[in-house]
N, C-alpha and C positions, 0 to 999 in steps of 0.2 A: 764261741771259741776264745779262749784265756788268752793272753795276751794282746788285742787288737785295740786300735790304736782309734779312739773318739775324734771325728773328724772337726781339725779348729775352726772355731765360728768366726767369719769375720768380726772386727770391731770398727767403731765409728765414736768420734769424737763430735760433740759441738761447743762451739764458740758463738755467744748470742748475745748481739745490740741492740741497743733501743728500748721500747715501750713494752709493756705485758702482753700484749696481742704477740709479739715477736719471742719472750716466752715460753705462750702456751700454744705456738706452731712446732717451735724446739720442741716442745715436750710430745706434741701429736706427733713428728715425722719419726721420732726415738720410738715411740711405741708404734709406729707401723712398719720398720727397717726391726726390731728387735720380732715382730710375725714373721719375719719371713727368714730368721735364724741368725739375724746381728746382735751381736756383744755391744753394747755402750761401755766407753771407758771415760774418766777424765779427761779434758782437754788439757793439763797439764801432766798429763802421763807420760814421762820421754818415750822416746824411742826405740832407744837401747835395753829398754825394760826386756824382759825375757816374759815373751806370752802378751803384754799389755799392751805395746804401741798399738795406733789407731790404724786401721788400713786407708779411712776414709775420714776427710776431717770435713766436718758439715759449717762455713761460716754466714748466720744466718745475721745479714746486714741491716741498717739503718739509712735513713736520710735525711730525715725531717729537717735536719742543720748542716751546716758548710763544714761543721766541727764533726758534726759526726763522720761525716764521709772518710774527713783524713781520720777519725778511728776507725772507720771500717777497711782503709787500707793499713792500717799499722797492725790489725788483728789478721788479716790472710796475709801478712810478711810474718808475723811469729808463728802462723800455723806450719808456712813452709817450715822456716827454722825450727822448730819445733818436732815437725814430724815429717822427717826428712821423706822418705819414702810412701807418705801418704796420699792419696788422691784429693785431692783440696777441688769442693765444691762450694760454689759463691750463693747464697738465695736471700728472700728478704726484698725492703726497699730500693736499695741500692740496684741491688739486681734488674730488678722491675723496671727501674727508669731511666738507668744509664748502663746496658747489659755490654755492648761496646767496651767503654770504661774501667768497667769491674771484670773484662776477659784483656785487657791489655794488662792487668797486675800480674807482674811475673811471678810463676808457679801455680795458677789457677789453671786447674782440667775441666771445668764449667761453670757455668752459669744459667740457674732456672731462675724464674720467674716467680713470683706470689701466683699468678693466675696457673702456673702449672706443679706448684708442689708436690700436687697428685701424685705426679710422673718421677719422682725423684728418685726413689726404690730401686725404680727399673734402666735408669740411668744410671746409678751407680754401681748395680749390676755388672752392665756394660763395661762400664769404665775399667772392674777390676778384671775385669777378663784381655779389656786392652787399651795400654792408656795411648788418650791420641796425640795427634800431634801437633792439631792447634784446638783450643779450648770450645770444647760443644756449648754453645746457647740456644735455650729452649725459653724464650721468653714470649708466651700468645697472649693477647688482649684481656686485658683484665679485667673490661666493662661487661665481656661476658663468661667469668668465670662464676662457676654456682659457689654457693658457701656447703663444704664436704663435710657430714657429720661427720662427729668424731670418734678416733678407736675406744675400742672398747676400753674401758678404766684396767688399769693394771695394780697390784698387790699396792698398798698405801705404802709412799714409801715418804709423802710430805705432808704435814698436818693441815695443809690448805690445798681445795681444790682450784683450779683456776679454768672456769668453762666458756667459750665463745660460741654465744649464742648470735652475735652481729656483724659483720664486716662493712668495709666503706663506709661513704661516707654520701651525701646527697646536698653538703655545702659549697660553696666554692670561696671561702677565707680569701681573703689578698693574699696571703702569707703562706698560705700551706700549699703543699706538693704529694698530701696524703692522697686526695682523690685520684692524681696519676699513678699515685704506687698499690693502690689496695680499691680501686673501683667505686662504683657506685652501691649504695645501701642492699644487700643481702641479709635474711635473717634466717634464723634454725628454727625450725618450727616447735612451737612448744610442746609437743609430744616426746619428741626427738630428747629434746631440755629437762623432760620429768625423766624420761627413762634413763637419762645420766646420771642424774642427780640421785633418784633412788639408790643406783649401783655406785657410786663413790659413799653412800653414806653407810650401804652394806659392806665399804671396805674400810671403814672407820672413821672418813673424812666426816669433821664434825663442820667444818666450815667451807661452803662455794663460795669463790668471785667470779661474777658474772662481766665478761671483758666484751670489748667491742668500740669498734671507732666512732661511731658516733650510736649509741647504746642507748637514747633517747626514742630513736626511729624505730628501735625492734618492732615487729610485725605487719607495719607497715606496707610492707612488699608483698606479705603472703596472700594468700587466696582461702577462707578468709581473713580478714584483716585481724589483727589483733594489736595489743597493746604493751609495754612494761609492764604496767599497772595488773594485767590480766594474769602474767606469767607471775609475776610475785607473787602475788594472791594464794596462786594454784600451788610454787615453792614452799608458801608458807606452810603446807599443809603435808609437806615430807617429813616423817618420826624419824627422831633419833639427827635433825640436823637443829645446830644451834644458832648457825647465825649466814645468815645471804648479804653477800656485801658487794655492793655497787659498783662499778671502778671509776668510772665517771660519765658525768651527765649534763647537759648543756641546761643552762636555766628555762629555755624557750620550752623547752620536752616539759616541764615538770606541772604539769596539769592538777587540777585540783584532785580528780580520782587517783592521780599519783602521793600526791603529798597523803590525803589519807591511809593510802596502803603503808607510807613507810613510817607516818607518826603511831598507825593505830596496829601494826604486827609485829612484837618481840620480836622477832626470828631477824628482821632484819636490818643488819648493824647501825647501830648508831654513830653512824661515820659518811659523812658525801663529799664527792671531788668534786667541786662546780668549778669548771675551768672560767677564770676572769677574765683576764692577756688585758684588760686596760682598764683607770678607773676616770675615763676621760669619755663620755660620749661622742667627742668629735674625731677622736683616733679610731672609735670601736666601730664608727659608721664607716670611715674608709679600710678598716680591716675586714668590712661584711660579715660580720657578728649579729646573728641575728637576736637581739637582744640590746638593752641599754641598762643605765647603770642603774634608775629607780626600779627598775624591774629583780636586777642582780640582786640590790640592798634586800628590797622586801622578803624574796626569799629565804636569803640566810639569815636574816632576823626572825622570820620565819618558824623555821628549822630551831634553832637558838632557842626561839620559846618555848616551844611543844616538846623538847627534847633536852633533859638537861644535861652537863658535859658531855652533847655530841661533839663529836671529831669533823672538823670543815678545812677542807683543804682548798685550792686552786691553781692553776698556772698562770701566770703574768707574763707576758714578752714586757721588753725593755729596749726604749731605743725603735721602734718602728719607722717609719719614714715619715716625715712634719711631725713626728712627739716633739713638743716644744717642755720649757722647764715648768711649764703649769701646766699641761697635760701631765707628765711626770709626779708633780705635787698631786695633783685628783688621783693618781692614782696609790701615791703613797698617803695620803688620808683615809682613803678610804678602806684601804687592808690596815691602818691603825684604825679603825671606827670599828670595824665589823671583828667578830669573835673568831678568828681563822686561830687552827689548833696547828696546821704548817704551810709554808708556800712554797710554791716552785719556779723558781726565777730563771727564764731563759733571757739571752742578748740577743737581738734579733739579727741576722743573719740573714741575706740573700739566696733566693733560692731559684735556678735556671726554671722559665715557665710559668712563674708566678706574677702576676698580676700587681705585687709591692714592687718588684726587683727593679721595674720600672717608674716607680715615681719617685718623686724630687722631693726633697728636702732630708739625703742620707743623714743621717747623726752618726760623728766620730766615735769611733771606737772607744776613746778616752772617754767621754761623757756618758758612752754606753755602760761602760765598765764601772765609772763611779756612781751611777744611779743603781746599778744592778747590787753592787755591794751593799749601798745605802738601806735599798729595799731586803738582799738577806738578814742585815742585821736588824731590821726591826721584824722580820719574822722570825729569827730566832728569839728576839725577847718575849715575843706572844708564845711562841712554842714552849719555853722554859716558862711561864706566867701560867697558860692552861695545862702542865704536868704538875705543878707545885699546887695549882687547887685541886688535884686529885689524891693530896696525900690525905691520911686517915679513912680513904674511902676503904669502900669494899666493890671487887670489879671480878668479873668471870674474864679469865686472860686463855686463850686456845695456848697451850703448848709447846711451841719447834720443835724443830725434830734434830736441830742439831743445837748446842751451846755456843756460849759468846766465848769468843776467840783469846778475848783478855782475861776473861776471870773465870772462866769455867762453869758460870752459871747455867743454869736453864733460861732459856727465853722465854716467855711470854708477849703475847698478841690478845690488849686487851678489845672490846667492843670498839670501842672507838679511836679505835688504830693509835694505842701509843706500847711502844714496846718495854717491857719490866724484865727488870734483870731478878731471880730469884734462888734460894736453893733448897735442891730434891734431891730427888733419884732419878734414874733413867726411866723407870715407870711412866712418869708422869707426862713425859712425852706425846704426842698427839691426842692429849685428854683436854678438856673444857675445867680447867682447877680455879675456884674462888681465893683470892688473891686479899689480902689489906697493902695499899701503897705506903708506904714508909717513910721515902724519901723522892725528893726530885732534884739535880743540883744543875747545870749547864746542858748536858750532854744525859744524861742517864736518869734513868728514873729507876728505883729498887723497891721489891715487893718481899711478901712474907707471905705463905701457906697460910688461909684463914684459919680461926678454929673456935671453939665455942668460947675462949677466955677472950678475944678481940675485939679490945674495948675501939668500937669503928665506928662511924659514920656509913651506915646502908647506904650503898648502890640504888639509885631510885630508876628499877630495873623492870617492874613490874610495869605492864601496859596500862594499869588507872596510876600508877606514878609518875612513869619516864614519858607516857605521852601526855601533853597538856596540850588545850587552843584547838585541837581538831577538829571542832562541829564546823566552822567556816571554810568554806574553799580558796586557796588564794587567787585572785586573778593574776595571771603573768601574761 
């Protein structure tokens, strides 16, 4: 009948903090709220939009840091603000561990749990049929929450896939509050893991990230047991994907039949995150790191040989409780000694429940703060030092899918995670395009389209080039 009127699809907003895992939960809960006939809109979408405001604003939290928190309450205050009439739902970290807390921030209608995300669909549901009147919390124990494959892949709409194949974690860090918010080690079983990976690459995703909290332990849990090591192997062997990239991985995991898999198979990036947090072995024994720092070095020395301009990044905490200024110094020598292409420097911070929060010897803020700086700026000059020795190369860079904001270029995502500013067409967009580097200056690095006249220096990309040192296992 002509003129009848298509019934409007709810929409839903998300707002999302923290780490990649938090992410690629956003991006799983968007694609099982859009099955069951919800619109995704911007979280900066006003309100007053005709047709666009959100009905439902999903704020999926953090915790890791004291910092974070006060951003996870400044982001559900601009959601209210934001969208006035919306139904403001809290999940994430925060939620999980302080569910209380995060249902006292005025304008919150819930709060779920990481152990019940499941249920969020049909909570929200509820919600738009009647909002309540004190804020519903569904928060169940997360030690026995299973790990939920994932929906099915939707139309490509980002040049990178991001797949969790790991949850939890099976450490118990001084420092960290992750095992209370996201449980003990769960893993996806590798079958589950090919049959994704197939179907993102049938939708043109030429590049997976494989995420997970402690992403070392994969298969461990299952019945039978399996490895990292196994599931790459088995990735390596999906057509039509060009590069499997790590997100990170604890030095202890990386076994010798691990190091072979990632020196001796193209497919996967030559890029690894080995989280540091000290370069002091008497700090990293009372942070319960299982690991020490002769162990760290050989690694990414390692790595370093058998792979030339790989990409090595890490986390450092700064400031832990008894870092004295020569713990501090080991550990700023030793990110000056080793080849790190960037770092990630966190202040440590107090966390309710943790095992540091209680011991003695706090370090002031002042000191934390001048060491932290100290240590950025010597990781920016390595960072700008390993972008400037890849100029003249030649590098296969994945695409973005959207342009830099400043100059309109295209982006590029080379192998070993450094981003090139370049210019195209729109075409060129989620494609694998061979690239010569140009230039490198503080902040940016600039590329050019290869082409037959590119008088360049090859990319040593090929598996008897880029891997060298393999035949020995390392012991760690």
């Amino acid at each position: 009948m002509s003129g009848a009127r298509t019934p409007r699809r709810p929409t839903v907003a998300f707002a999302t903090l923290g780490c990649r895992l938090n992410q690629v939960d956003s991006q799983s809960l968007a694609a099982r709220l859009e099955e069951r006939g919800y619109r995704t809109v911007a979280f900066e979408t006003p309100a007053d939009t005709v047709g666009a405001g959100a009905d439902v604003v999903v704020v999926n939290t953090c915790t890791v840091t004291a910092r974070a928190e006060v951003s996870d309450r400044q982001m559900i205050r601009r959601a209210v603000r934001t969208h006035p009439r919306a139904r403001v739902v809290v999940t994430g970290c925060w939620a999980q561990t302080d569910p209380r807390g995060v249902a006292a921030v005025r304008g919150v209608d819930a709060v779920v749990g990481n152990a019940d995300k499941e249920g969020l669909p049909a909570l929200i549901e509820g919600l738009l049929i009647a909002k309540p009147r004190e804020p519903r919390i569904l928060v169940g124990d997360i030690a026995t929450a299973p790990l939920a494959p994932p929906p099915a892949p939707r139309a490509a709409l980002r040049s990178r896939a991001f797949v969790k194949v790991q949850e939890g974690c099976q450490h118990r860090c001084a420092f960290c509050i992750v095992p209370l918010a996201r449980g003990t080690s769960r893993s996806l079983p590798p079958a589950a893991v090919l049959e994704q990976a197939h179907r993102l690459v049938e939708l043109r995703h030429r590049e997976i990230v494989l995420t997970g909290v402690d992403l070392g332990h994969y298969g461990a849990d299952l019945q039978p047991q399996t490895t990292l090591a196994v599931l790459l192997r088995a990735l390596a062997g999906v057509r039509g994907l060009r590069w499997v990239r790590l997100s990170s991985v604890l030095p202890a995991y990386v076994t010798g039949e691990l190091l072979d898999v990632v020196i001796g198979e193209p497919v996967i990036a030559p890029h690894f995150h080995i989280p540091l947090q000290s370069g002091s072995d008497r700090v990293l024994r009372h942070m319960r790191r299982p690991y020490n720092v002769a162990m760290y070095r050989r690694l990414v020395e390692r790595l370093a040989a058998a792979i030339p301009r790989v990409g090595l990044g890490a986390d450092v905490i700064v400031g832990f409780p008894g870092e004295s200024d020569e713990d501090f110094a080991r550990t700023r020598d030793l990110v000056d000694a080793l080849p790190f292409s960037y770092l990630h420097v966190f202040g440590y911070s107090d966390r309710a429940g943790t095992e540091a929060a209680a011991l003695p010897g706090h370090v002031d803020a002042r000191t934390i703060s001048r060491r932290s700086a100290a240590l950025r700026a010597l990781a920016d000059t390595k960072g700008a030092a390993f972008r400037r020795a890849m100029v003249g190369t030649t590098q296969d860079a994945l695409v973005l899918e959207t342009r830099d904001r400043a100059t309109g270029a295209l982006v590029g995502l080379t192998g070993n995670y450094v981003e090139v500013l370049l210019d195209g067409p729109d075409a060129l967009m989620r494609t694998v395009t061979t690239v010569t580097i140009t230039d490198a200056d503080g902040l940016t690095t600039r590329a050019e389209i290869a082409d037959a006249r590119a008088r360049a220096v090859p990319a040593q990309s090929a598996a008897g080039e880029r891997r060298k040192g393999g035949e020995a296992p390392l012991r760690v």
